[in-house]
N, C-alpha and C positions, 0 to 999 in steps of 0.2 A: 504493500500500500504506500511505501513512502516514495518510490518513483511515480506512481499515478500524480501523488501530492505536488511533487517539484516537476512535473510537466504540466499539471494545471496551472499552479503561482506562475509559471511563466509566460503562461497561453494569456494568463490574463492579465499580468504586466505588459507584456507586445501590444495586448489590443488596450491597455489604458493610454501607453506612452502613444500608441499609432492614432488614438482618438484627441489628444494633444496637440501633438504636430499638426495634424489634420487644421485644428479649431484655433490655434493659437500661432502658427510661425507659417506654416504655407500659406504664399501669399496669391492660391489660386480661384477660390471661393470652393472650394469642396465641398459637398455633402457632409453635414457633423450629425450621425443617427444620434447620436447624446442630445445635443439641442435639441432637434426637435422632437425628439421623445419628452424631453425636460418641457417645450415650450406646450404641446398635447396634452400634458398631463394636468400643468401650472395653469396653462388659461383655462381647461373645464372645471378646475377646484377653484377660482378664483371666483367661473360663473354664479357657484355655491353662494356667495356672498352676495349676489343683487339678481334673485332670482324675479322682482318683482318691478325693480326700480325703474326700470326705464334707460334711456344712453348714460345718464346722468350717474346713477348706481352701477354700470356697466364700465363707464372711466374710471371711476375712484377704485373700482376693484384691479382694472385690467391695468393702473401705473402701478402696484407690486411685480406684474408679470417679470419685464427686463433683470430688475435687481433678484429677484427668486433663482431667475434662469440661471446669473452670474453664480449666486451662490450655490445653486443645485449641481454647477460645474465643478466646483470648486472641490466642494464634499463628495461626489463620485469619484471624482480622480482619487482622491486622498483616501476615500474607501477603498478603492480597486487598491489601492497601492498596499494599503495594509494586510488588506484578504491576501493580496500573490504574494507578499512578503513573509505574512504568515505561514500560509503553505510550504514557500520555501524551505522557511527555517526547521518547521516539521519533520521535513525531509531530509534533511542533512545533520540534522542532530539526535541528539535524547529526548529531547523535548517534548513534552503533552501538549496539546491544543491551546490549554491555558497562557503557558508560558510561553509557546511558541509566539502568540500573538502579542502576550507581554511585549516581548523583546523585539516585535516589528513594528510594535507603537511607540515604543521609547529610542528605537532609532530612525526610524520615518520621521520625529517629529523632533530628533537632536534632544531627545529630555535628557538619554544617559542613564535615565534611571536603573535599566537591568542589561545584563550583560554580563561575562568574563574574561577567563581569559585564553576560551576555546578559538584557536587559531582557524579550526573549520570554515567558524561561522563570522570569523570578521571581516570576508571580501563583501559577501551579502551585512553583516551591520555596514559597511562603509555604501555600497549601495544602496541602503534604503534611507541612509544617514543625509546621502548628497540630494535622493529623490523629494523629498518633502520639498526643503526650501528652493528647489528649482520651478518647483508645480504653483508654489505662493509667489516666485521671484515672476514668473512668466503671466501669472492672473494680475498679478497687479501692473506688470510691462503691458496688457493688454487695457487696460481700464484708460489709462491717457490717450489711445489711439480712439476707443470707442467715444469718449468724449469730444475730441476733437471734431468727430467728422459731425458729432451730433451736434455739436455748438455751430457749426460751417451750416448746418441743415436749417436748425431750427431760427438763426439769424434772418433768411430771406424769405422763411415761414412766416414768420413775423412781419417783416417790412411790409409783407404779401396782406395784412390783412388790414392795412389803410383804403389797397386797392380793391380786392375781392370779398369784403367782408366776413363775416365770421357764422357758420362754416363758410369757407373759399366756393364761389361758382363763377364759372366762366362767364356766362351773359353778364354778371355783375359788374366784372372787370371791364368790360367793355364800356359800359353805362357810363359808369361811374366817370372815366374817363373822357367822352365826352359832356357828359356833365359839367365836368368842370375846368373844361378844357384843355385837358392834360396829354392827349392823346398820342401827341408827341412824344411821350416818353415810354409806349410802349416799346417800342425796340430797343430801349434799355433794359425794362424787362425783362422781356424774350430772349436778350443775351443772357441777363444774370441766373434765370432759370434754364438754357441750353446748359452752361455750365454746371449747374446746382445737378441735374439731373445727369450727367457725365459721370459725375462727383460719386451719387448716392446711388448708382449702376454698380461703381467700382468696390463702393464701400459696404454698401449696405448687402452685397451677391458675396465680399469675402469675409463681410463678420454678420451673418443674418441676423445676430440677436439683436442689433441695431433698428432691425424694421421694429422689434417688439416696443422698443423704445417711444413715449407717447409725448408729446408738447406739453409749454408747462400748464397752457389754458385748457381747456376740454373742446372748446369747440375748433380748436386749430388741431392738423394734421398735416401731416408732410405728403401723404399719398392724397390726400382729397386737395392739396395747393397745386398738384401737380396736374392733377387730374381739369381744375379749373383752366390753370394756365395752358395747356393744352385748346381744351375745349374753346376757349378767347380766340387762339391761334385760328384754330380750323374754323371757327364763325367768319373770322376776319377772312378769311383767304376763301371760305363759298361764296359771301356776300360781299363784299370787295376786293374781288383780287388786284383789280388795276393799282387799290395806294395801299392794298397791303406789305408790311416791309416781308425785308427775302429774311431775317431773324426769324416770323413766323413758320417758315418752313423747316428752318434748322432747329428750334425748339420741338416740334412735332415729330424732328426723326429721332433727336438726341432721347423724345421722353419716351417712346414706345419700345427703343434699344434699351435703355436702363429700366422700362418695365421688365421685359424680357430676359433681361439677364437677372432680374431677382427673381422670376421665377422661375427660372433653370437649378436655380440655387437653391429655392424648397420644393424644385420636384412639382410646381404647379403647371400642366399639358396647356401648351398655347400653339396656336396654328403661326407658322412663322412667314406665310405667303399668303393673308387671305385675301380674297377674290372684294377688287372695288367696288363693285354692287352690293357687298356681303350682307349679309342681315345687320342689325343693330337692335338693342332692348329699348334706348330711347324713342320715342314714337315720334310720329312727323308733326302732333299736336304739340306733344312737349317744345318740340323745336318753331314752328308757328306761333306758339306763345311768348318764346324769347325775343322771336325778333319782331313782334310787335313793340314789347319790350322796350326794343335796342332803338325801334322809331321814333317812340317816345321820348326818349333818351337824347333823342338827335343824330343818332349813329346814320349814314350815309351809307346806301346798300344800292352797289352797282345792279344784281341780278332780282328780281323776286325769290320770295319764300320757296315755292315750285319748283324754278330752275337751279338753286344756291343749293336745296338739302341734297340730292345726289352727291355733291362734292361735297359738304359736310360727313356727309354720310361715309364717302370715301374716303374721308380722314381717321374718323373715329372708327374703321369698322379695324383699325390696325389697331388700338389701344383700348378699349374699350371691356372685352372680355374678360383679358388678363388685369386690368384696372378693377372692374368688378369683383373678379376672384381675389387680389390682394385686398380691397376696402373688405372684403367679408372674413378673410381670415387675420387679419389685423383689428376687426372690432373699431374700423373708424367711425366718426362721424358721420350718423346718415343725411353726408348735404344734399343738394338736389343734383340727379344727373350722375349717382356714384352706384349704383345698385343697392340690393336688398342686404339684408345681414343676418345675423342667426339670432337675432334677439328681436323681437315685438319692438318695432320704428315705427315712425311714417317721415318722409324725405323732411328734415328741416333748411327755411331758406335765410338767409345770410341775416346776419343783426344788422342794424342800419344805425348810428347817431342817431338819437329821439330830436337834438336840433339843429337848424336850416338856416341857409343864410334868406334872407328876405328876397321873395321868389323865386327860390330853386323848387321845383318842384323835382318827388322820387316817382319811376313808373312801378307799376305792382308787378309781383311776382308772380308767374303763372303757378298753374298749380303743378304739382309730377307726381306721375304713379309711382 
């Protein structure tokens, strides 16, 4: 039995340290089953807590998610490491179970406490000696990378919601814009989100737990800001393409690539060529009522409603999907125009300032299935 023992401890040391590197130093975006078994588990326990509440009780639950995850990392490795450690020493020594495991927890974790002066077993104490504080050196080497990219993120999420109100929709953006005739400055925008969305393709497909990661507000989200500014983009470029800027067209490819590449990264199925007629969940009413809307508003629309949705259409039927399937396994904000979720919603539309400058008039908000 004590060869079975020291070919286990080490089957399952190989797969702790290979679930590590995986999660923590390759910088490819791999598959981590650890994550997302962690994030599976943590968000339906988490549901437990606001079975009843609404979005409202659904965010205050689902901001433990990220930090759980980190820690759920943390303590699996450091168990995996003590179990194969354990075993190890099983194996290679006199030792009972008791002790055996004694002595892989007081050198896994540098206490010192047990130990001798059996020569056997001090390659494996110096290995499980040096394993600990590599697994806490490497989580916490990880913890400034994942902040960073989340401060880079949630900074233009922010900016974002002078523009697209809160939650973020695209027709908003538009309005708002010319409303107040700022309109001009959408192709500053469009760059800072081509980039943003480059960014959070690269970052959030190699460190996933970052999607789990929620804003500090409830009703902002980094996939529903994204989804807006897109959707702005493609309005702009069905209904006027003539002064739409060419920033619109590169925001639209940069965001549908960084959708797509996160969800390659959890394994969520996306059609990587669909067909520009392709269907769409948004209805040609929902889109009829925006750009009344946008009329309202003052927005300047080269083509009609009729002839502009087909090419809207054939923008969105590239993001769209995968957008949907992210806002539902992320538990975003149901803004309008993002999909359904697995909690009792109805789409809510953008907060507005309660006050106005003397004759600004706001246009109403259609309604969305």
């Amino acid at each position: 039995m004590d060869w079975i023992s020291g070919v286990a401890g080490g089957l399952l040391l190989a797969v702790m340290f290979f679930s590590v590197l995986r999660t923590l130093v390759v910088p490819r975006g791999l598959y981590s089953a650890l994550v997302f078994r962690l994030w599976w588990f943590l968000r339906r326990l988490l549901r437990l807590f606001a079975p009843h509440g609404g979005y409202d009780a659904i965010d205050r639950a689902q901001t433990w998610l990220a930090p759980l995850i980190l820690i759920g990392m943390l303590a699996t490795w450091l168990g995996g490491a003590l179990v194969g450690y354990g075993l190890l020493f099983h194996a290679v020594s006199g030792l009972d179970w008791g002790n055996s495991f004694r002595e892989a927890g007081s050198s896994l974790l540098t206490l010192g406490f047990a130990g001798g002066a059996r020569l056997r077993l001090s390659v494996v104490d110096f290995l499980a000696a040096a394993t600990g504080p590599v697994l806490i050196a490497l989580q916490i080497a990880y913890l400034p990378t994942l902040y960073a990219a989340y401060n880079r993120r949630e900074l233009e999420v922010t900016l974002l919601q002078s523009r697209a109100g809160e939650p973020a929709w695209g027709p908003e953006i538009l309005a708002r814009q010319w409303l107040v005739d700022t309109e001009t400055a959408l192709p500053e925008l469009y760059r800072a989100w081509e980039r943003l969305a480059s960014d959070m393709g690269e970052s959030h497909s190699t460190y996933p737990v970052l999607i789990a990661f929620r804003s500090p507000r409830p009703y902002r989200h980094w996939l529903v800001g994204l989804v807006a500014v897109m959707d702005a983009a493609a309005m702009q470029l069905a209904l006027n393409p003539r002064l739409a800027p060419p920033e619109a067209r590169l925001v639209l490819r940069a965001g549908f690539t960084a959708l797509r590449d996160i969800a390659r990264s959890v394994r969520l199925p996306f059609d990587p060529d669909p067909a520009p007629d392709g269907a769409v969940q948004l209805t040609y009413a929902e889109f009829d009522a925006a750009v009344a809307m946008l009329a309202a508003a003052g927005f300047p629309a080269e083509r009609p409603t009729a002839e502009a949705w087909p090419h809207f259409r054939g923008w969105r039927v590239n993001y769209e999907a995968t957008a949907y399937a992210l806002c539902r396994r992320c538990d975003a904000v149901p803004a309008l125009w993002t999909g359904p979720r697995d909690f009792d919603s109805a789409p809510i539309p953008p907060r507005r300032p309660a006050d106005r400058r003397p004759g600004e008039g706001r246009p109403g908000v259609p309604p969305s299935g």
